[in-house]
Backbone as JSON Lines, residues from 0, in Angstrom:
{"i":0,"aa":"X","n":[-25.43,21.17,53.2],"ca":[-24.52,20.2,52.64],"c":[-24.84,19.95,51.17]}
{"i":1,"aa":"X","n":[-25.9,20.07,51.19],"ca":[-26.28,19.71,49.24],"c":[-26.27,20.77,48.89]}
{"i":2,"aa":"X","n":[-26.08,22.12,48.78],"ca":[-25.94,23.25,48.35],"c":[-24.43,23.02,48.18]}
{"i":3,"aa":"X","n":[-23.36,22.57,48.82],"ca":[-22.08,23.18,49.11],"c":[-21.64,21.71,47.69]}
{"i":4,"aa":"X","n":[-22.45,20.74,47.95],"ca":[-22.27,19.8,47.07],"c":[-22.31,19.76,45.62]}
{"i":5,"aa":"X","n":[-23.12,20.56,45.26],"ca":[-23.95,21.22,44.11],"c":[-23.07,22.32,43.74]}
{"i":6,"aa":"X","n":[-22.59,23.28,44.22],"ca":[-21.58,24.22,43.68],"c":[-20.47,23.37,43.38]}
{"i":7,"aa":"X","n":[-19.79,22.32,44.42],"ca":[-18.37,21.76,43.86],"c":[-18.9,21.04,42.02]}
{"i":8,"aa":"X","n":[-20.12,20.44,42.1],"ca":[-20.01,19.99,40.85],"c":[-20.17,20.35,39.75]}
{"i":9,"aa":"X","n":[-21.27,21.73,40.02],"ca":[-20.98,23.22,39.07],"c":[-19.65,23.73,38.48]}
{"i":10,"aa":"X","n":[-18.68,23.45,39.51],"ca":[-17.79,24.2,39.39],"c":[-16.54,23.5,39.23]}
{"i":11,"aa":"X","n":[-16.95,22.13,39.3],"ca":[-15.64,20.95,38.8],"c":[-16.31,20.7,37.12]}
{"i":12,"aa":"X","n":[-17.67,20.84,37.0],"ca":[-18.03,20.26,35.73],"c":[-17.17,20.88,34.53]}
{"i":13,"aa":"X","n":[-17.08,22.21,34.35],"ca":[-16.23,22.45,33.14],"c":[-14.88,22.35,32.93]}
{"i":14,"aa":"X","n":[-14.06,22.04,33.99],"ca":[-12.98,21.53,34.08],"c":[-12.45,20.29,33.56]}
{"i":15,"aa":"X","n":[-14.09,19.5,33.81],"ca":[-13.51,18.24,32.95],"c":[-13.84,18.11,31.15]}
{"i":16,"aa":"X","n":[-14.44,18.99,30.66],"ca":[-14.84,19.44,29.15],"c":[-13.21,20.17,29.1]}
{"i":17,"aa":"X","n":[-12.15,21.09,29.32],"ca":[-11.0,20.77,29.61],"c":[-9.94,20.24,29.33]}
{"i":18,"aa":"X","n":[-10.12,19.1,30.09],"ca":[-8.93,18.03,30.04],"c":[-9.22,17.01,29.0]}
{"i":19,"aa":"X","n":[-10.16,17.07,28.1],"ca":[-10.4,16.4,27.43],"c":[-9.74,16.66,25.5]}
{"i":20,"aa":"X","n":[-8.99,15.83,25.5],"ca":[-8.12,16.18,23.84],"c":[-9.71,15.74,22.77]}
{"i":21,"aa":"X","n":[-9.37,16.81,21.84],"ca":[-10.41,17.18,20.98],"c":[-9.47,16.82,19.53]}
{"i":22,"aa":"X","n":[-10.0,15.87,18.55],"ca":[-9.01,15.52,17.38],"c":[-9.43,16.76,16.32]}
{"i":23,"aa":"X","n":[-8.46,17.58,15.65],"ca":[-8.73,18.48,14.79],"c":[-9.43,18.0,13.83]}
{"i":24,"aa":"X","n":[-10.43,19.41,13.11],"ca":[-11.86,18.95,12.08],"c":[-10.42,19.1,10.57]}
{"i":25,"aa":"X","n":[-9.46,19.45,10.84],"ca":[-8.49,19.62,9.48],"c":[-7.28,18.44,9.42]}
{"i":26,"aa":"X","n":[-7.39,17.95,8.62],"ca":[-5.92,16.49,7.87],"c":[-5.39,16.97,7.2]}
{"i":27,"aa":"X","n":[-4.48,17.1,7.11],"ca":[-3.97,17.48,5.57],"c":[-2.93,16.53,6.09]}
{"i":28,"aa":"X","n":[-2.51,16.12,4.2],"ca":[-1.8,14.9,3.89],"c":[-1.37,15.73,2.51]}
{"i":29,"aa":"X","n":[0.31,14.75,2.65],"ca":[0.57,15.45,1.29],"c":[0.64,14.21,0.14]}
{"i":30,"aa":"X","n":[0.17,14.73,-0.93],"ca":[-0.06,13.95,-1.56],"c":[1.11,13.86,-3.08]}
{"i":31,"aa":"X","n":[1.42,12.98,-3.28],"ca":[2.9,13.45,-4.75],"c":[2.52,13.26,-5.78]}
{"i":32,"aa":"X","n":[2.15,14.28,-6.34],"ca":[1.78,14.74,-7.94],"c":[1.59,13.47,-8.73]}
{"i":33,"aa":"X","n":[0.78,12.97,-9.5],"ca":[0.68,11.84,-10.49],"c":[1.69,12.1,-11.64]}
{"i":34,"aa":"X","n":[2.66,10.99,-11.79],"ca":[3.76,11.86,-12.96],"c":[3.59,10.26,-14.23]}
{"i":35,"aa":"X","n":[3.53,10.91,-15.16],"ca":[4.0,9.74,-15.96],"c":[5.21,9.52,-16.52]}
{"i":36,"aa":"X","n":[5.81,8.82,-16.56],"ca":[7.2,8.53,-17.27],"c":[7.51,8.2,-18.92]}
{"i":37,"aa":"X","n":[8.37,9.31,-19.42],"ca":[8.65,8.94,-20.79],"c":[10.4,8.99,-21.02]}
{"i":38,"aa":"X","n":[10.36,7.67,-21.77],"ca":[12.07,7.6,-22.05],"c":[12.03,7.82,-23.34]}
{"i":39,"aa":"X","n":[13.34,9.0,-23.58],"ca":[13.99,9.59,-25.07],"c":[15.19,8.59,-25.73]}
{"i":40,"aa":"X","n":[15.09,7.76,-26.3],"ca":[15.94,7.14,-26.56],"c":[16.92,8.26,-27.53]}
{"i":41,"aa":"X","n":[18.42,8.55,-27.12],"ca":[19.35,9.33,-27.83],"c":[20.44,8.76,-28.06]}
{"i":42,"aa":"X","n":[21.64,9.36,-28.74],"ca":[22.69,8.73,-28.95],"c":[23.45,8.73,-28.22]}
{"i":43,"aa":"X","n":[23.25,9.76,-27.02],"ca":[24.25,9.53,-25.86],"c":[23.6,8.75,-24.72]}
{"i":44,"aa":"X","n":[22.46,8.22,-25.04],"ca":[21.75,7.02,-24.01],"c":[20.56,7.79,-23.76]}
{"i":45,"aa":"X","n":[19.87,7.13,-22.86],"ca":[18.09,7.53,-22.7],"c":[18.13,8.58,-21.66]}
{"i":46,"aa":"X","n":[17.0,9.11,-21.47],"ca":[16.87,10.43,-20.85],"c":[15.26,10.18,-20.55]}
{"i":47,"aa":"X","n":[15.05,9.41,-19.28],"ca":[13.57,9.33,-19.05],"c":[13.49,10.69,-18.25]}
{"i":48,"aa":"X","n":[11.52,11.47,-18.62],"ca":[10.87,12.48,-18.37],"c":[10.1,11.97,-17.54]}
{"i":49,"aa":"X","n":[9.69,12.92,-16.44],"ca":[8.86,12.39,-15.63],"c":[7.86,13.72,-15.62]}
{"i":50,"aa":"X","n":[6.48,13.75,-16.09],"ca":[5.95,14.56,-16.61],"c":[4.71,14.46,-15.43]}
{"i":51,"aa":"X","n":[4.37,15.72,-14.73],"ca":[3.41,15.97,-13.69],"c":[2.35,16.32,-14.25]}
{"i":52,"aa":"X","n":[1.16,14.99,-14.17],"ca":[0.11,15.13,-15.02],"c":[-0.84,16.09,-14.34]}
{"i":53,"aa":"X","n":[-0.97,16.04,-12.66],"ca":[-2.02,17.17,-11.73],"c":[-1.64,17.81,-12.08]}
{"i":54,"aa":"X","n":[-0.66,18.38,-12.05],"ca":[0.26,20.25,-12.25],"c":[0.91,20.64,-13.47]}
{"i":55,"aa":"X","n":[0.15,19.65,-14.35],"ca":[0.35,20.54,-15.46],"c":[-0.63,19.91,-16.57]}
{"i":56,"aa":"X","n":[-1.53,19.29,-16.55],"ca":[-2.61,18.47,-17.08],"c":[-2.47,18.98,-18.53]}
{"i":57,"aa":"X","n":[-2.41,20.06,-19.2],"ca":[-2.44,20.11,-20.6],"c":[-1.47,20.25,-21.22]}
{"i":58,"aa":"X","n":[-0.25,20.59,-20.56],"ca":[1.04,20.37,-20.93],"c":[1.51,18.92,-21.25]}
{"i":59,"aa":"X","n":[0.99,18.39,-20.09],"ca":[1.53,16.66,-20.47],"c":[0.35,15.89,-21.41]}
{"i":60,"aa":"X","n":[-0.79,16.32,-21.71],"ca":[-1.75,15.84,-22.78],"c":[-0.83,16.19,-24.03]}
{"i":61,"aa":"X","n":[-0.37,17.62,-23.92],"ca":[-0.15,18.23,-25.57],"c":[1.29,17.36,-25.73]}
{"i":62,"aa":"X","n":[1.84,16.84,-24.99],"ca":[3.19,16.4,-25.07],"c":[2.89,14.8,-25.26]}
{"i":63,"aa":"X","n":[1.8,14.34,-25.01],"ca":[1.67,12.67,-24.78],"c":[1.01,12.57,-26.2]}
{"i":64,"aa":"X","n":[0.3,13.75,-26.77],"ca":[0.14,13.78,-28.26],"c":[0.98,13.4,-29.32]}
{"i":65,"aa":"X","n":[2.04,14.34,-28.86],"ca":[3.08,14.44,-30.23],"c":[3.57,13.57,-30.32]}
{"i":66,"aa":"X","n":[3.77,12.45,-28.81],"ca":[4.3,11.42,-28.96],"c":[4.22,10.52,-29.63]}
{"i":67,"aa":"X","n":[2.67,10.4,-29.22],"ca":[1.76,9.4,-30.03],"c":[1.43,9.65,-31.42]}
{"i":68,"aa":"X","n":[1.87,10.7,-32.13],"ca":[1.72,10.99,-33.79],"c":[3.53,10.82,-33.97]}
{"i":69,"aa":"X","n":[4.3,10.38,-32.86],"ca":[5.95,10.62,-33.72],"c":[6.33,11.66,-34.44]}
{"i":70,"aa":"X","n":[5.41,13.04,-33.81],"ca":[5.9,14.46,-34.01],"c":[7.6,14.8,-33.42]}
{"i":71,"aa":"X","n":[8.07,14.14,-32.1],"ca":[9.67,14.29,-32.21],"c":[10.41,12.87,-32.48]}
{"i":72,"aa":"X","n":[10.11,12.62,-33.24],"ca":[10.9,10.94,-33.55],"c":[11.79,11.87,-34.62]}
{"i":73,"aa":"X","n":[13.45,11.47,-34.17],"ca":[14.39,12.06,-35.05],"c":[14.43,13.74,-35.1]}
{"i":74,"aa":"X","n":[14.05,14.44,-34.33],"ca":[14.71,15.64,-33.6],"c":[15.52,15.65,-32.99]}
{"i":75,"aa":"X","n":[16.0,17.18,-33.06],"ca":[17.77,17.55,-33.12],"c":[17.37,18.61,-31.04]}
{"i":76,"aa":"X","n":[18.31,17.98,-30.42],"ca":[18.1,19.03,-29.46],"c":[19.61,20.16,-29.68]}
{"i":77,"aa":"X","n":[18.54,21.68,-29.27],"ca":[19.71,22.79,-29.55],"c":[20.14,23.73,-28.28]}
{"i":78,"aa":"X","n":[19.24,23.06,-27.37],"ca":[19.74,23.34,-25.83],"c":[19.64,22.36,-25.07]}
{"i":79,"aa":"X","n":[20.6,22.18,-23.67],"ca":[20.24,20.9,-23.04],"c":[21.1,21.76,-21.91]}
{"i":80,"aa":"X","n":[20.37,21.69,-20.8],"ca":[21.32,22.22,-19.34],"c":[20.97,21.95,-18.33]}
{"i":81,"aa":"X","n":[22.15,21.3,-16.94],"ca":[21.17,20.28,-16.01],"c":[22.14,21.45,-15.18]}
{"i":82,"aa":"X","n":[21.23,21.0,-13.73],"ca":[20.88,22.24,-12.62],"c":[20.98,21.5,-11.47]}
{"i":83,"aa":"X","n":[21.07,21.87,-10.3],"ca":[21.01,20.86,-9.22],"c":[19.39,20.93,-9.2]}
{"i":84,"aa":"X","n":[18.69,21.74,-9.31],"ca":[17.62,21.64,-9.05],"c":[16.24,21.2,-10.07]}
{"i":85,"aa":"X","n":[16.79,21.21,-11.54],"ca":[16.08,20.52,-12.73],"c":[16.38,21.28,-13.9]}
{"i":86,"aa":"X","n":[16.33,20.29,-14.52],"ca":[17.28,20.31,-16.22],"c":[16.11,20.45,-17.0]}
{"i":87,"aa":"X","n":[16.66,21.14,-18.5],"ca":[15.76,21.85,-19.37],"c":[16.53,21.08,-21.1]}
{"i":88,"aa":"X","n":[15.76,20.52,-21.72],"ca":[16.16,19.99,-22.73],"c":[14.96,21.11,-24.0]}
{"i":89,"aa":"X","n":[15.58,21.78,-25.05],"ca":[15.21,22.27,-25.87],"c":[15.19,21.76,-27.28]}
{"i":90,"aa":"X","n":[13.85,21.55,-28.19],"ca":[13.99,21.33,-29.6],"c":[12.99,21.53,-30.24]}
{"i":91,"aa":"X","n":[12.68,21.14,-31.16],"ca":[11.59,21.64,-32.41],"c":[11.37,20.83,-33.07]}
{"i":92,"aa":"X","n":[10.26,20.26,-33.38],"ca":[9.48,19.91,-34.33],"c":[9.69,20.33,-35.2]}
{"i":93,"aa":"X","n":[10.4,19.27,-35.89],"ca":[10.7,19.24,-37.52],"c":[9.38,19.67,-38.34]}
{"i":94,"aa":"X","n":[9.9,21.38,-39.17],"ca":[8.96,21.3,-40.42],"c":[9.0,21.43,-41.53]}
{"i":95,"aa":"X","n":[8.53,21.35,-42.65],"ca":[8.97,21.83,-43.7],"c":[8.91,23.33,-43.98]}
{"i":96,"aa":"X","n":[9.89,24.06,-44.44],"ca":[10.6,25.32,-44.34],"c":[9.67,25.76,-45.45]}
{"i":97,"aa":"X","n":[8.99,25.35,-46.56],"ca":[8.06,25.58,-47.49],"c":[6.81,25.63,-46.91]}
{"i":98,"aa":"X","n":[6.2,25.06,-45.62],"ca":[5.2,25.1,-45.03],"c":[5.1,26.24,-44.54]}
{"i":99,"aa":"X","n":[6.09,26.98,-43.83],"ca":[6.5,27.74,-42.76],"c":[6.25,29.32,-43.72]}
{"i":100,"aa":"X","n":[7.14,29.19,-44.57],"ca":[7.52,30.38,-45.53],"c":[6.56,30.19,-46.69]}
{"i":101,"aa":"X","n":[6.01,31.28,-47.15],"ca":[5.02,31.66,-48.48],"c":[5.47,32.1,-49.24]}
{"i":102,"aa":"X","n":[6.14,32.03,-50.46],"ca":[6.68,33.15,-51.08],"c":[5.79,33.61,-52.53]}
């Protein structure tokens, strides 16, 4: 009888390791890009940027620069085209054409 007892619990024991829910060693969470916001004040009204500082970290430094020196204060845009999926505004930093050219 304790032999026959001893196998059932041998043989029920891993059954219950089993039925037992195990929480995964992986989370993932999504997380939404850190963006900062900049508004263009224009003549056809404002045009706030929302600039993705994780995913593009030196793009939005070199751009939070120029801001901050009023490198596009009073630039001309010479492309502008919206998309269902995201719009592209084009212009240039005003320079002097004597800077540019050596003669």
């Amino acid at each position: 009888m304790y032999n026959a007892l001893l196998l059932a619990v041998i043989c029920l024991l891993p059954s219950v390791g089993l039925a037992q829910t195990h929480e995964s060693a992986v989370t993932t969470s999504v997380v939404a890009p850190a963006t900062v916001s900049v508004s263009i004040e224009t003549t056809a009204g404002p045009i706030v940027l929302a600039l993705e500082a994780e995913r593009a970290p030196l793009t939005t430094a070199n751009f939070l620069a120029y801001v901050d020196q009023h490198k596009l204060d009073g630039t001309v845009f010479y492309r502008a085209m919206m998309d269902w999926t995201a719009s592209l505004i084009k212009s240039d930093i005003y320079t002097d054409a004597g800077a540019i050219w050596v003669q």
